[in-house]
C-alpha positions as CSV (number, residue, x, y, z in Angstrom):
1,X,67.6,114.8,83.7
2,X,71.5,115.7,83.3
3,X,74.3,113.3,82.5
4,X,76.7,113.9,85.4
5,X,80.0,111.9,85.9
6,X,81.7,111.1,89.6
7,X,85.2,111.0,89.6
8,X,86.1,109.3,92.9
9,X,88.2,107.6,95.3
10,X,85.9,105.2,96.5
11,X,85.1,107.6,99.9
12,X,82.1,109.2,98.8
13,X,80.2,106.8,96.5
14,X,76.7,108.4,98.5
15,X,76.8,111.3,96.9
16,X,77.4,110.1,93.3
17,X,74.3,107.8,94.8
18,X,72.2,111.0,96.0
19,X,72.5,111.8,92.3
20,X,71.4,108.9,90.9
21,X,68.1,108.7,93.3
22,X,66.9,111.9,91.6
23,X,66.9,110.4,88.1
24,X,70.4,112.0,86.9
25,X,72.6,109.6,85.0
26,X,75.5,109.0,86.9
27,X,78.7,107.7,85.5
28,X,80.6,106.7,88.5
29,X,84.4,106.3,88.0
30,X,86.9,104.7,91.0
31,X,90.6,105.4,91.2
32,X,92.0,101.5,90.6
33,X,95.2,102.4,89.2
34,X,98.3,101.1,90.3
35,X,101.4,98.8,88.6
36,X,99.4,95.7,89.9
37,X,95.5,96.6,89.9
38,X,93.1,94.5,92.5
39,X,90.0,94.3,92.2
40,X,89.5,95.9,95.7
41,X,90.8,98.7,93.9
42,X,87.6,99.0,91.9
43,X,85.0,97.0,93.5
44,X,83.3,99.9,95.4
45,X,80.4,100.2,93.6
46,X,79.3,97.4,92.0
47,X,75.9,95.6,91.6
48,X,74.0,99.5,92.6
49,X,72.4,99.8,89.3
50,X,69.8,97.1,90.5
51,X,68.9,99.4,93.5
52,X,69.6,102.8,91.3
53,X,68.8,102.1,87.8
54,X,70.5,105.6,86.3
55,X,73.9,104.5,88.1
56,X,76.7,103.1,85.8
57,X,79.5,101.7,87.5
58,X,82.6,102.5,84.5
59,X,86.1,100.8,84.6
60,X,87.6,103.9,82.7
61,X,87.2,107.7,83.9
62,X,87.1,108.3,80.2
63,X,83.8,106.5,79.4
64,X,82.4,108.9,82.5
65,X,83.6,111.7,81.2
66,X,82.8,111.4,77.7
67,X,79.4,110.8,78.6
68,X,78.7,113.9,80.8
69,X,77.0,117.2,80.5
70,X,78.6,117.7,83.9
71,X,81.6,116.9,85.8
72,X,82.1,116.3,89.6
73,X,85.2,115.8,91.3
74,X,84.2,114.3,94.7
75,X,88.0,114.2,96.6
76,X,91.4,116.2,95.8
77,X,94.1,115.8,93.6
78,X,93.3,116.3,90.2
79,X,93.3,119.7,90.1
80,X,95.1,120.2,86.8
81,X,92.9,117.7,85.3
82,X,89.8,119.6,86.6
83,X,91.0,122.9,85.4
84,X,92.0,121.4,81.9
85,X,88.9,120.6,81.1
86,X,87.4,123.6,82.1
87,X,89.3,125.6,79.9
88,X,88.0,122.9,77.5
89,X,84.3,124.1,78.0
90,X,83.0,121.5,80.5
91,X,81.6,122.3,83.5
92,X,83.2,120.8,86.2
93,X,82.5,121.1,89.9
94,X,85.5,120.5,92.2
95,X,89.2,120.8,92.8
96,X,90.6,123.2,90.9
97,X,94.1,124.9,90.6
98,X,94.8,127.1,92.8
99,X,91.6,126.2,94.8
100,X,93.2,123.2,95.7
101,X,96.5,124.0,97.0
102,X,94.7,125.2,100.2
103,X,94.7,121.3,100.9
104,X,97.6,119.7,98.9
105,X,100.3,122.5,99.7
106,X,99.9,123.6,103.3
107,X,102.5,126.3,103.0
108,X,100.2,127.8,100.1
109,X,97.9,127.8,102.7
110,X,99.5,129.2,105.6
111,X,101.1,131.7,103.3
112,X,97.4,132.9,102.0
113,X,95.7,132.9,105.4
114,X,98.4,135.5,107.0
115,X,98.4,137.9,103.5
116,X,94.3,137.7,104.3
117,X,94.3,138.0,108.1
118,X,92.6,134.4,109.0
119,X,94.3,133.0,112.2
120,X,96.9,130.9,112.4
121,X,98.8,128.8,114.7
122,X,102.5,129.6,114.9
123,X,104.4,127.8,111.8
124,X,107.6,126.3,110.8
125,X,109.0,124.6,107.7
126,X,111.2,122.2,107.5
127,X,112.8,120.3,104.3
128,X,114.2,117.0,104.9
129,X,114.4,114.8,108.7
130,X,117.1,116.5,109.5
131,X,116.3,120.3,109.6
132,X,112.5,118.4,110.2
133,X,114.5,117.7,114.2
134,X,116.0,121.2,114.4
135,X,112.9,122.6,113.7
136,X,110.7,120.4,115.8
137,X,113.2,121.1,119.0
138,X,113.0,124.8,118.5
139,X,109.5,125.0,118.7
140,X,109.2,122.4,121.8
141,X,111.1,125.4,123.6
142,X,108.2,127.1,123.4
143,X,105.1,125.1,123.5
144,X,104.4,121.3,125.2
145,X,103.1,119.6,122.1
146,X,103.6,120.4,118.2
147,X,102.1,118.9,115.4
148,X,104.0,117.7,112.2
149,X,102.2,117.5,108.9
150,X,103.0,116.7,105.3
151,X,101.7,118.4,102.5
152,X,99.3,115.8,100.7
153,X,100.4,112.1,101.1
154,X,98.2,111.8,104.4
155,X,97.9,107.9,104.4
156,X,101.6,108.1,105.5
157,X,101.1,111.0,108.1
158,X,97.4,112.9,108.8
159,X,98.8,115.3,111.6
160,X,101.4,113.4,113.8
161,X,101.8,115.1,117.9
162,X,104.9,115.2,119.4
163,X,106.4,116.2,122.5
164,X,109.7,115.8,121.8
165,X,112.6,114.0,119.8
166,X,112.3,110.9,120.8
167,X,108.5,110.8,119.8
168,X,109.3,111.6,116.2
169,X,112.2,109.9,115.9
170,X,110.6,106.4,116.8
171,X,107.3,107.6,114.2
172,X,109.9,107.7,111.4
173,X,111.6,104.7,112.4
174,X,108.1,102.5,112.3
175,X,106.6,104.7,109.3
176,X,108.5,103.3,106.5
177,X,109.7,106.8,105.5
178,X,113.4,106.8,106.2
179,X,114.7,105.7,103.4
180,X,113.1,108.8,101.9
181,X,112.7,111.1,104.7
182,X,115.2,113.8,103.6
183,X,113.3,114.4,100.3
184,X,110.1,115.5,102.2
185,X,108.9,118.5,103.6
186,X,107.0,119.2,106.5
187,X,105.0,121.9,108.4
188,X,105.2,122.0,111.9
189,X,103.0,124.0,114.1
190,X,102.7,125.0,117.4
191,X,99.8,124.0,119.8
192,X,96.5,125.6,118.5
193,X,94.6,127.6,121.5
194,X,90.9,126.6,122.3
195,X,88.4,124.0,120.6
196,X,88.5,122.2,117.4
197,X,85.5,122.8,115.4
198,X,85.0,122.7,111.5
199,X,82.5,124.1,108.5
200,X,81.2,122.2,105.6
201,X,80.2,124.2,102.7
202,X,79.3,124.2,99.3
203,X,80.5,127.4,97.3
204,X,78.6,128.1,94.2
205,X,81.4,130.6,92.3
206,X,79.9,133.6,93.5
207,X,79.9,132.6,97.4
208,X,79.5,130.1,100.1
209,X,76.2,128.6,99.8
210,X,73.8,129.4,102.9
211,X,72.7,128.0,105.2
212,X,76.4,126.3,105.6
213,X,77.3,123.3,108.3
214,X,78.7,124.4,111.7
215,X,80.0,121.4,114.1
216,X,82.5,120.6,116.6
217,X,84.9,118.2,115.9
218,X,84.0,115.0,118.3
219,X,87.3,114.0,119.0
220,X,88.1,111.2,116.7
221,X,85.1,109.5,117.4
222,X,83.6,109.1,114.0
223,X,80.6,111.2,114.2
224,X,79.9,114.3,112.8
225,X,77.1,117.0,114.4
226,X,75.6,119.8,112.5
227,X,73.4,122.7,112.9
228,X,72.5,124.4,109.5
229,X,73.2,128.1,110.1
230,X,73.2,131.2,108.0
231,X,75.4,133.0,109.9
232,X,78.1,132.5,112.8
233,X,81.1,133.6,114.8
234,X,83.0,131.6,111.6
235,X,82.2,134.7,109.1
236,X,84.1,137.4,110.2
237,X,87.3,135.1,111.3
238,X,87.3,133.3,107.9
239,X,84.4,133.2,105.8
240,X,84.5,136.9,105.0
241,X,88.4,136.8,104.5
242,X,88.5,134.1,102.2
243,X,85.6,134.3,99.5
244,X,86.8,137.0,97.8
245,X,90.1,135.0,96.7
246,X,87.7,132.0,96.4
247,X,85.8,133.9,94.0
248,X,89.0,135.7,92.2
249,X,89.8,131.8,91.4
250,X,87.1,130.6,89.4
251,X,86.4,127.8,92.2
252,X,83.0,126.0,92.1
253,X,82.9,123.0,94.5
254,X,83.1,121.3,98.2
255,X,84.9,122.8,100.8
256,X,85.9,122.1,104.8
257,X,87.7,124.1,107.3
258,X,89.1,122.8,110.4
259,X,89.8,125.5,113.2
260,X,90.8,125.4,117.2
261,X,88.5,128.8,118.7
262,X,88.8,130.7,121.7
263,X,86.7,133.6,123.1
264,X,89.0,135.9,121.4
265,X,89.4,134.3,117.3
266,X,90.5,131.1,115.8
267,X,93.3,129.6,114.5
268,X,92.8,127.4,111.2
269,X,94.6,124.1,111.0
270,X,93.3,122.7,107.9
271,X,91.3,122.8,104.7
272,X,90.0,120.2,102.5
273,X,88.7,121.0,98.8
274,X,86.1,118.1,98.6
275,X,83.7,116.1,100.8
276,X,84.1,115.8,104.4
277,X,84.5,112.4,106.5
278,X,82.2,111.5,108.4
279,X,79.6,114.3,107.1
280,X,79.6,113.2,103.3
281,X,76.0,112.4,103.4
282,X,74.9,115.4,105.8
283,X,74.7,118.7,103.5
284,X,73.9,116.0,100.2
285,X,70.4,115.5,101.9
286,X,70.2,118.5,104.1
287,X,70.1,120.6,100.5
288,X,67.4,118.9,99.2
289,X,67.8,120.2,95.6
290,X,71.6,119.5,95.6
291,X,71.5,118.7,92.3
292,X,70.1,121.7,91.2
293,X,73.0,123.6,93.5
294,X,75.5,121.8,91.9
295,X,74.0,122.0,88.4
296,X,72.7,125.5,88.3
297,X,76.5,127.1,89.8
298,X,77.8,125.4,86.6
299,X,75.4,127.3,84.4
300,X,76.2,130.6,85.9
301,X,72.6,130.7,87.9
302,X,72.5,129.5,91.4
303,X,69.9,129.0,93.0
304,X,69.7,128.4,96.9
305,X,69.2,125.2,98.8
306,X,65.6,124.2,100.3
307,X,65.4,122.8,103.5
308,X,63.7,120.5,105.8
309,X,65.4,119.4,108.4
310,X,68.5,121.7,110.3
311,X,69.9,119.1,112.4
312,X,72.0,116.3,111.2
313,X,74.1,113.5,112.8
314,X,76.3,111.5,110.6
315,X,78.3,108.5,112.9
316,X,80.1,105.7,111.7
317,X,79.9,101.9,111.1
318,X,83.1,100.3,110.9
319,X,84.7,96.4,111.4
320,X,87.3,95.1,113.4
321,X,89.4,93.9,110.5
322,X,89.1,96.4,107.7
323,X,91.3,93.2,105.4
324,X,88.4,91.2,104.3
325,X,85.2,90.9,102.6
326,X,82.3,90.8,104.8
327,X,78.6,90.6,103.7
328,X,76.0,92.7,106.1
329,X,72.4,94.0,105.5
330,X,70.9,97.2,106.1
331,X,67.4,97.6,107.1
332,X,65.0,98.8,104.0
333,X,63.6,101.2,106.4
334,X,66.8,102.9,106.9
335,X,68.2,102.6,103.4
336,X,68.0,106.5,102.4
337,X,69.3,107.7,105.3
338,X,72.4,104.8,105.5
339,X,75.8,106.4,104.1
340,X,77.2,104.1,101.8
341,X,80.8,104.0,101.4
342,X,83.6,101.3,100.1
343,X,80.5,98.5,99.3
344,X,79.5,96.2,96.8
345,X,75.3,95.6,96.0
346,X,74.3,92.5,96.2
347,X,70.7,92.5,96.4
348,X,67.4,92.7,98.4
349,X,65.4,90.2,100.4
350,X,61.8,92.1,100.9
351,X,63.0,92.8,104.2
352,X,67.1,94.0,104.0
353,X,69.4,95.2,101.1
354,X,72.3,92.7,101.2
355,X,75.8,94.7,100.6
356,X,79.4,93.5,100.7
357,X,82.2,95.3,102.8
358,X,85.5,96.3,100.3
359,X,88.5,95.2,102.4
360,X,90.6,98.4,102.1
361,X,87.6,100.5,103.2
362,X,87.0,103.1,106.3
363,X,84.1,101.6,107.0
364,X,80.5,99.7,106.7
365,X,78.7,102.8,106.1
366,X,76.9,105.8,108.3
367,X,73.8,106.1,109.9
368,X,72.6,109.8,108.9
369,X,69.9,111.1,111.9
370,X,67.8,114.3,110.7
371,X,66.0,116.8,112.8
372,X,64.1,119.6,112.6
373,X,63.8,119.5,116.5
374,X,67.2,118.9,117.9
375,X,70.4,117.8,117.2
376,X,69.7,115.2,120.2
377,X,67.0,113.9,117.9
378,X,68.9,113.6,115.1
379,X,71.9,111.9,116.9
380,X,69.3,109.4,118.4
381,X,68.3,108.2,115.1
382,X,72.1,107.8,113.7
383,X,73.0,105.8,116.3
384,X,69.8,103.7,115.7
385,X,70.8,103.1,112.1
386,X,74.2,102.1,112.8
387,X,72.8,99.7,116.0
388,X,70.4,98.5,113.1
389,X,73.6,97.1,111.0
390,X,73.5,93.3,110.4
391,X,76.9,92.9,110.0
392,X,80.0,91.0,111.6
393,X,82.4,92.6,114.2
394,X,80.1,96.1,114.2
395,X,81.9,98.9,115.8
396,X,80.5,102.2,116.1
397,X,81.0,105.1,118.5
398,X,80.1,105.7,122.4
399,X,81.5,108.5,123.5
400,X,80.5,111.1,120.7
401,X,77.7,112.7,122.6
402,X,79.7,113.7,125.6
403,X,82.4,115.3,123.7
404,X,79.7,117.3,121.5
405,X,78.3,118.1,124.5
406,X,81.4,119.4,126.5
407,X,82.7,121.5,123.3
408,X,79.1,123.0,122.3
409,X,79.0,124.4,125.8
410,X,82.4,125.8,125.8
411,X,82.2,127.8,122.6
412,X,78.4,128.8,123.3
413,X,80.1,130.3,125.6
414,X,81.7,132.5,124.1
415,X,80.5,133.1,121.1
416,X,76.6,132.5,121.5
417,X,73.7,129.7,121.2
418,X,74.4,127.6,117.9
419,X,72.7,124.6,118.8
């Protein structure tokens, strides 16, 4: 068994999880520093070494990485550090520079997707509020909605829609970012054309690994669908265009694509260079030996993923007030096939495993449904996990299955049966 150390922020503890339920030593490091450190900061993990003996929750990313035969970068942002200590001889899988800059610089991005012919929706810059305004009323001459981005610090501003001045102006004024607002930049783009669907994939250095994740995006509702495909409408429009600069760059690690699609193309909106959310847990147990994935790239022989099960439903459990500690139990049945995210262990009762919310946190956890029938089968059994919860002020989604539904349809449509 291999020594493997998770860098993360607290999103994707599952995965450094997944590893540990195969017998690897995981070193699992949390991103707790600040001027004034709480322990929110770096509860998210606690106590699991009495449910997964070969965890170790560590207070210092240096004690993880010192320990490892391998390195895995679970979120973006570290880049430099990743690529450092490759050129130090360890084998890291992750972010890397210039992998990265697809997610942290979006006008690298849009630059590379036009010099390799991957759609795009029109694109502005702007530097600073001001030219931000002249840009934004430009482009509302032209098209009913456009959507203002920045570069990485998303907490402040994911993708913010606006149809005109007055909208942005009043964002700013409750955002907190005027007094700095003439030192950012932004990105505005037109309204993408068609239906928003995403990839998740794994690429191994040489390629993307296959089969990859296919799913519409379900409209905000927390819940991720996927069909396990080898092949789709994706691979000429992106796929194809991109791996060879993938490749050219050395990049080993987790990668998502968000796209609008039409009849006729696509038009990319985003990238991120590490796990997806919601869909962490999907591809993690979908690739059954995703240890050896992972583990084999970084020794220069992969190997391809064996699978089960080709359907997948990831959907979220989240409480009202994400400010306070709650305690809430999860079903032993269900305990391989719950997502955990920003939790404390605190221990099992025969019957439950009894966690603890991290106030901070996205959410509970995720019920993960897998199929090998339908994706209607494996959406049945998320939803049952999640309705399973013991836990106060539960919310999870409703409405997910009618927006999959209307969006599969459509883009069936036009570019053939995927589900």
């Amino acid at each position: 068994m291999a020594r493997i150390a998770v860098v993360d922020s607290g999103h994707y503890l599952d995965f450094a999880l997944i590893l540990a339920s195969k017998g690897h030593d995981v070193y699992y490091s949390v991103d707790w520093f600040r001027a004034f450190p709480r322990v929110e900061d770096y509860a998210t993990g606690m106590g699991y070494e009495r449910a997964y003996p070969s965890f170790h929750k560590v207070i210092d990313p240096g004690i993880a990485l010192s320990n490892a035969d391998y390195v895995v970068f679970t979120d973006v942002g570290l880049g430099h550090l990743a690529s450092f200590l490759r050129s130090k001889g360890v084998k890291v899988w992750g972010a890397s520079i210039p992998a990265q800059l697809l997610e942290t610089d979006r006008f690298f991005m849009d630059s590379l997707m036009r010099r390799v012919g991957v759609g795009r929706p029109e694109s502005r810059y702007a530097r600073g509020f001001q030219e931000l305004k002249t840009v934004v009323a430009d482009m509302l001459g032209k098209y009913p909605v456009v959507a203002v981005k920045m570069n990485v610090f998303r907490g402040n501003m994911e993708t913010q829609l606006v149809s005109d001045l007055k909208e942005l102006e009043v964002f700013f004024s409750q955002s907190n970012l005027e007094p700095i607002q003439d030192r950012l930049s932004f990105l505005v783009e037109g309204e993408a054309e068609g239906v928003e669907w995403g990839v998740d994939t794994y690429f191994d250095g040489e390629g993307f690994v296959r089969p990859y994740a296919i799913s519409p995006e379900a409209g905000g509702e927390r819940t991720c669908f996927v069909r396990l495909v080898e092949k789709s409408f994706v691979d000429d429009f992106i796929l194809n265009k991109i791996e060879p600069w993938l490749r050219d760059a050395g990049f080993k690690g987790f990668l998502s694509i968000e796209f609008f699609t039409t009849k006729d193309g696509v038009q990319v909106t985003d990238y991120t260079i590490r796990l997806p959310y919601p869909g962490a847990g999907l591809l993690a147990r979908l690739y059954e030996n995703v240890d050896e994935l992972i583990i084999s790239s970084l020794e220069g022989n992969p190997v391809k993923p064996k699978i089960t099960y080709t359907y997948a439903v990831e959907s979220d459990s989240y409480p009202e007030s994400t400010e306070r500690w709650q305690p809430f139990t999860v079903p032993a049945k269900y305990w391989d096939v719950f997502g955990k995210r920003w939790s404390v262990y605190a221990g099992f009762d025969g019957e439950n495993h009894k966690l603890l919310y991290v106030p901070g946190g996205t959410s509970y956890g995720s019920g993960i449904g897998l199929s090998a029938d339908s994706i209607k089968d494996a959406y049945d059994k998320a939803i049952a996990i999640v309705s399973s919860l013991n836990a106060p002020e539960k919310k999870y989604t409703a409405r997910a299955w009618e927006i999959f539904e209307e969006r599969r349809k459509q883009v069936e449509e036009w570019h053939g049966k995927i589900y």
